[in-house]
C-alpha positions as CSV (number, residue, x, y, z in Angstrom):
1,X,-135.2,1.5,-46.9
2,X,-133.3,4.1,-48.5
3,X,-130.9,2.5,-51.2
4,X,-130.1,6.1,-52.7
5,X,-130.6,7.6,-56.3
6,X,-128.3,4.5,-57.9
7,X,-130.4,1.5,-55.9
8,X,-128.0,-1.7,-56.3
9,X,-128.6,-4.4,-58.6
10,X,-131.0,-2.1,-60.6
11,X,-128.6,0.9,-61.4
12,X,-125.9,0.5,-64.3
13,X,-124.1,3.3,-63.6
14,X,-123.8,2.1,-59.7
15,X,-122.1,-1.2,-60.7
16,X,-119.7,0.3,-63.2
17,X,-118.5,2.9,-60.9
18,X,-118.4,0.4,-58.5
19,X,-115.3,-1.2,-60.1
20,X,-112.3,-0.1,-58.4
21,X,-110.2,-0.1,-61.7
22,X,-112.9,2.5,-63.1
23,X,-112.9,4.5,-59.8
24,X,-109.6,4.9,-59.8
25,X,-108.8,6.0,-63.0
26,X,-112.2,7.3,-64.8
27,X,-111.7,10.8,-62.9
28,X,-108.3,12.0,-64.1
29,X,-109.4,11.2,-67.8
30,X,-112.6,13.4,-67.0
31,X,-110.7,16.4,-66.2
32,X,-108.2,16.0,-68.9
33,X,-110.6,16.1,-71.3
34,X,-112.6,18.5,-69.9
35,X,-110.0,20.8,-69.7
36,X,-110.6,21.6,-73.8
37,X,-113.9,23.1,-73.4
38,X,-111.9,27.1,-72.1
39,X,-115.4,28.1,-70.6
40,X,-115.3,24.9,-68.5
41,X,-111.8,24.7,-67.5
42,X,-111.6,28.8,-66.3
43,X,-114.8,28.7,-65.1
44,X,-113.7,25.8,-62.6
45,X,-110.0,27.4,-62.3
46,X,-111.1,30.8,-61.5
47,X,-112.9,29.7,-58.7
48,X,-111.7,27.0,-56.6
49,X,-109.8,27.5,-53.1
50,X,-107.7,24.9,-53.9
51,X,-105.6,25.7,-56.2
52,X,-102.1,25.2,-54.0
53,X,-103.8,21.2,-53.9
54,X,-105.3,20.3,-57.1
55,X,-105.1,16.6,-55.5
56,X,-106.5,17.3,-52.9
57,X,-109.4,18.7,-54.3
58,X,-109.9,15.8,-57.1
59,X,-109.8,13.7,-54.2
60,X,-112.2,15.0,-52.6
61,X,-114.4,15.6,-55.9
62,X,-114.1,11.6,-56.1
63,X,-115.6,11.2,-52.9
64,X,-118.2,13.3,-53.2
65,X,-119.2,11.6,-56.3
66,X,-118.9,8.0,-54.6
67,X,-121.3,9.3,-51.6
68,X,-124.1,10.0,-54.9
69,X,-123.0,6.6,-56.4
70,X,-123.7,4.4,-53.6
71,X,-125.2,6.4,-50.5
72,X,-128.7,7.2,-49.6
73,X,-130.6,9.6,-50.8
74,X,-130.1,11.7,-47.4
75,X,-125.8,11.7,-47.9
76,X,-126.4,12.0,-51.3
77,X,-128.4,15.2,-50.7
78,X,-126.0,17.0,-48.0
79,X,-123.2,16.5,-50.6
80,X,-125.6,18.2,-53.6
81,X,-126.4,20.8,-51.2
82,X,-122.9,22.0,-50.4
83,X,-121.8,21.7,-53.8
84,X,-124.7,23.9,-55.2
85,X,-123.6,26.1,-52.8
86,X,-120.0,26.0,-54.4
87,X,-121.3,26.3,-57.7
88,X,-123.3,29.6,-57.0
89,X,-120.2,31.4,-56.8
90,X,-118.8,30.2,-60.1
91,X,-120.0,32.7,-62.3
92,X,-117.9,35.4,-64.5
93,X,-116.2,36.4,-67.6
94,X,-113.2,34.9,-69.5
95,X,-110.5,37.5,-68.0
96,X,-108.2,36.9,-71.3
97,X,-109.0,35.2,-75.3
98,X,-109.3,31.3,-75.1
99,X,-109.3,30.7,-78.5
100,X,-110.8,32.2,-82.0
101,X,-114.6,30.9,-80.3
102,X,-114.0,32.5,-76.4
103,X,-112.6,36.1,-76.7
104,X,-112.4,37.9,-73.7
105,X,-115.3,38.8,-71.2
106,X,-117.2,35.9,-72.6
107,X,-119.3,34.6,-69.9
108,X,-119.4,31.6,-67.9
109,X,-121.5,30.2,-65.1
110,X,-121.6,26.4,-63.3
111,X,-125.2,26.5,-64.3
112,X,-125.2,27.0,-67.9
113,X,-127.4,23.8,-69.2
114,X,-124.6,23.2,-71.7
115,X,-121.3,23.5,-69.6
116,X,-123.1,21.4,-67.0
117,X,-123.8,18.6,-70.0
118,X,-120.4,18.7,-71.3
119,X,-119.1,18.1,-67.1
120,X,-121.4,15.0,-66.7
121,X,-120.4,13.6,-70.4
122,X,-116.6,13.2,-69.8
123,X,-116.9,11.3,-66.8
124,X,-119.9,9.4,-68.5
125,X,-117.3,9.0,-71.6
126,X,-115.2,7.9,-69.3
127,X,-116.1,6.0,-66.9
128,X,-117.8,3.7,-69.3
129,X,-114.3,3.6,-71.5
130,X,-112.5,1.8,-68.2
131,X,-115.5,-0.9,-68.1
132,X,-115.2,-1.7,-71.2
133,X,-111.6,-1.9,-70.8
134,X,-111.0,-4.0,-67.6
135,X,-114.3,-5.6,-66.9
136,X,-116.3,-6.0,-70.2
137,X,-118.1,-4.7,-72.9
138,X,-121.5,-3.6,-71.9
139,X,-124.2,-4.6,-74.5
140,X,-126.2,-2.0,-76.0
141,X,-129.5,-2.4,-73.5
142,X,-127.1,-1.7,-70.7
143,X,-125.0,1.3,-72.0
144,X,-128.6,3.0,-72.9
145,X,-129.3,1.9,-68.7
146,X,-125.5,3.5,-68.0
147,X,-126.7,7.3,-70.0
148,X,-129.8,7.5,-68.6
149,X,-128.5,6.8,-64.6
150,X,-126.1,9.5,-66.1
151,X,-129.0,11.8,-67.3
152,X,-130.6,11.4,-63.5
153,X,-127.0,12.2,-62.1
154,X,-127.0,15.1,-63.9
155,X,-129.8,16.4,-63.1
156,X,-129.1,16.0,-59.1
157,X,-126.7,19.2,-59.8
158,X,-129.5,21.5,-61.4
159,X,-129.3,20.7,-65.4
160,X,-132.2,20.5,-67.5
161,X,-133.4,17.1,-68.6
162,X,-134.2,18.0,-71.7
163,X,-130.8,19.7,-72.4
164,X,-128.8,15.6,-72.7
165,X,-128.8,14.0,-75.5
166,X,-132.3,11.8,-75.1
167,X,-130.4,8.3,-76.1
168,X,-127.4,6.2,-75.5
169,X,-126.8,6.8,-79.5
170,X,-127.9,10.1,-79.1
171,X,-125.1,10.3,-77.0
172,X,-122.5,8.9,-78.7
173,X,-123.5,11.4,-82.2
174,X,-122.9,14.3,-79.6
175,X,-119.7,13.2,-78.4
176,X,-118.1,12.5,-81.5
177,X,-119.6,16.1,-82.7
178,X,-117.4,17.4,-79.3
179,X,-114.6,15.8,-79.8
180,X,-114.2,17.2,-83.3
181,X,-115.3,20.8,-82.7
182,X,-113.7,23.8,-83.4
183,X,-114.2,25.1,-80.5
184,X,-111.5,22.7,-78.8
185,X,-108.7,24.5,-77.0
186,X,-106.5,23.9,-74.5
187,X,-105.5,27.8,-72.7
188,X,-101.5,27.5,-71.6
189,X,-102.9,26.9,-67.7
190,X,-105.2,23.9,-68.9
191,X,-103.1,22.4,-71.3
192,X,-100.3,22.0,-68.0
193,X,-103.1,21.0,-65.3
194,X,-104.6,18.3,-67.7
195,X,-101.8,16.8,-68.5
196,X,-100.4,16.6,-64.8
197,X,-103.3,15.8,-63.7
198,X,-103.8,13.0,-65.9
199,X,-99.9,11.9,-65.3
200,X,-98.2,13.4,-62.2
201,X,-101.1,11.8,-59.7
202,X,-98.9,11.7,-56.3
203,X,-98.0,8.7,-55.6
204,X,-95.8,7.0,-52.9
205,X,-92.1,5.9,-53.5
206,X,-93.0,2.2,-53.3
207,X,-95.4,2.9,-56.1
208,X,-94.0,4.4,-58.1
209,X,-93.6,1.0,-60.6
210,X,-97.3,1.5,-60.5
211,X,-97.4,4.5,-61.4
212,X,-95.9,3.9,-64.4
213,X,-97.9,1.2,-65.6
214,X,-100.9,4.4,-64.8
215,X,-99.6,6.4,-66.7
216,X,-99.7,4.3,-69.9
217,X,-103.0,3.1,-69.0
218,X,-104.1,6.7,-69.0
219,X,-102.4,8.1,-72.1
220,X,-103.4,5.2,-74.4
221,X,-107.0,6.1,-73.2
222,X,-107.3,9.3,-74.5
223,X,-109.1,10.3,-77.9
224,X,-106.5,10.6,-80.8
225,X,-107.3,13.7,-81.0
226,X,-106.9,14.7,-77.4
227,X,-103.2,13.5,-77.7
228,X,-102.6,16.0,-80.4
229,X,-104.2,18.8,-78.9
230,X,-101.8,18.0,-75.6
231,X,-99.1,17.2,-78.0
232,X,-98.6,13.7,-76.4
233,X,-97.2,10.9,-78.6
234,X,-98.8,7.4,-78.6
235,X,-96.0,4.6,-80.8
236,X,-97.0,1.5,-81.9
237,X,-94.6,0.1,-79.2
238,X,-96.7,1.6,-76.4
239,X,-99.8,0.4,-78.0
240,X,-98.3,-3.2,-77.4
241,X,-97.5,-2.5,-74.4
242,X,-100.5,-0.8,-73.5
243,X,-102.8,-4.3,-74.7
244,X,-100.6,-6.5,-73.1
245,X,-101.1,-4.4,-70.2
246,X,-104.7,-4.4,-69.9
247,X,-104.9,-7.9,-70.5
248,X,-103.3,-9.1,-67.6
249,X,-105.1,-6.6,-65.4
250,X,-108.4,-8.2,-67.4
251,X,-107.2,-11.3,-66.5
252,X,-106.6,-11.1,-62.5
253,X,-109.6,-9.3,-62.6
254,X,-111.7,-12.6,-61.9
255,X,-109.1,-14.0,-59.1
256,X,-108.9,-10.5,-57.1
257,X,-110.9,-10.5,-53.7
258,X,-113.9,-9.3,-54.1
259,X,-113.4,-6.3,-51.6
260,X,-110.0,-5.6,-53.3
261,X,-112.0,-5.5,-56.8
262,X,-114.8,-3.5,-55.9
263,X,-116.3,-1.0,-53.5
264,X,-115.3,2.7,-52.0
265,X,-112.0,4.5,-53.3
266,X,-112.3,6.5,-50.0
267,X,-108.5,5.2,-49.2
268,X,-106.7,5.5,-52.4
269,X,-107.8,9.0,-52.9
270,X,-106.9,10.1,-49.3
271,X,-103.2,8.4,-50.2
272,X,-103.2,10.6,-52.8
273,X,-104.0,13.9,-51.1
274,X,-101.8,13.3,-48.2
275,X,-98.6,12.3,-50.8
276,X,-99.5,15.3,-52.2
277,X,-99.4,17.5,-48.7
278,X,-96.9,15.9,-47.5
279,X,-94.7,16.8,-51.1
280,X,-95.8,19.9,-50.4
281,X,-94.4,20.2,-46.9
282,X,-90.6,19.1,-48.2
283,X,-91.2,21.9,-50.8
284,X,-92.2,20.0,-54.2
285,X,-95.9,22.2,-54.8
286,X,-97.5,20.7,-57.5
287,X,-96.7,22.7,-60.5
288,X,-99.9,24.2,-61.1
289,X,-100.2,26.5,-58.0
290,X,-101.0,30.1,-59.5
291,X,-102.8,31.7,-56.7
């Protein structure tokens, strides 16, 4: 039987993405973050078809992912196979300076081990950060389970075993050495895409009290540092409101239906893409449409 790269009940990294609370929010965190590595973020920008429908393509980015998560090997491999395809193309030179560390006409390619390592390690970073949040802490045998399902994920899309840190600690030193690099920027286009990704997710009008409630989820997630270099502002009042948020979303956690609490985000993200299209349509583009 073919129970994919991510079998159930043996893979970590299967049951935490198959929370709904992580699927739905781990991937806008990912590309916020990522956006602060320039060679990352214009390397990605430069390239993609999609650019009039950034929604549209995180959505379909999420279910692409999911189809790795939990389908065979065989799905799993058509969706690997079309995306190396995509990422052969993604090769190039900064066209402008991102920073004192990225001048101009430094290179770039979607299979550089290291750009490749930092793409896996924010969704690793955080998926694991909305476990932890609405489902439990994962003790320290299972996180090291949960980085190296990661390490195997990563190495579905072409990088170099040898290039991730070898250990869940190992892990944790490198992202902490990231997160307070110098080589951190945000270029004007990313620093608008990661914050609207993170904040402006379409959403329909009768969610929009939702929405809200996202969006504070999602800001008091981010690094401290990530805040400053967005220049986002996190007050001790939306701290409290942001813990007594998660703990009543903790706490219904237990009573929700099982098929509400976990499983595919197939549906959610196509709601998302179609809001999108459809704002589109009445003439609201999202905002970050250069061509």
């Amino acid at each position: 039987m073919d129970e994919g790269y991510f079998p159930r009940g043996r893979s970590v990294l299967r049951r935490v993405h198959g929370e709904r609370l992580v699927g739905l929010h781990y991937g806008q965190r990912a590309l916020c973050i990522g956006a602060l590595k320039p060679l990352n973020y214009v390397g990605t920008a430069e390239h993609t078809r999609q650019k009039l429908t950034p929604f549209r393509r995180l959505a379909h980015t999420g279910k692409m992912f999911e189809t790795i998560f939990f389908g065979t090997r065989e799905e799993a491999d058509r969706v690997l196979a079309m995306v190396h395809r995509m990422h052969e193309r993604v090769n190039g030179a900064l066209p402008e300076d991102a920073g004192p560390h990225y001048p101009r006409g430094t290179r770039y390619d979607a299979f550089d081990p290291q750009l490749m390592l930092w793409t896996v390690a924010v969704a690793a970073d955080s998926a694991e950060h909305f476990y932890d949040l609405f489902v439990r802490r994962l003790e320290p045998a299972e996180r090291e389970s949960f980085w190296q399902d990661y390490i195997r994920f990563a190495e579905l899309f072409g990088m170099p075993r040898d290039v991730a840190p070898p250990t869940y600690p190992d892990f944790r030193a490198w992202w902490d050495e990231q997160l307070s690099g110098e080589d951190l920027h945000l270029t004007p286009e990313a620093k608008v895409v990661g914050a609207f990704t993170a904040f402006e997710i379409p959403m329909p009008t009768h969610l929009q009290p939702a929405k809200r409630v996202h969006d504070l989820i999602m800001l008091g997630s981010l690094p401290a540092r990530v805040r400053v270099l967005y220049g986002l502002s996190w007050s001790p009042r939306q701290e409290m409101a942001h813990r007594a948020v998660v703990r009543a979303m903790r706490a219904a956690r237990p009573v929700t239906p099982k098929p509400l609490a976990r499983g595919y985000c197939t549906r959610y993200f196509d709601l998302v893409a179609s809001t999108e299209r459809r704002r589109i349509e009445r003439g609201r583009p999202t905002p970050q449409v250069a061509a």
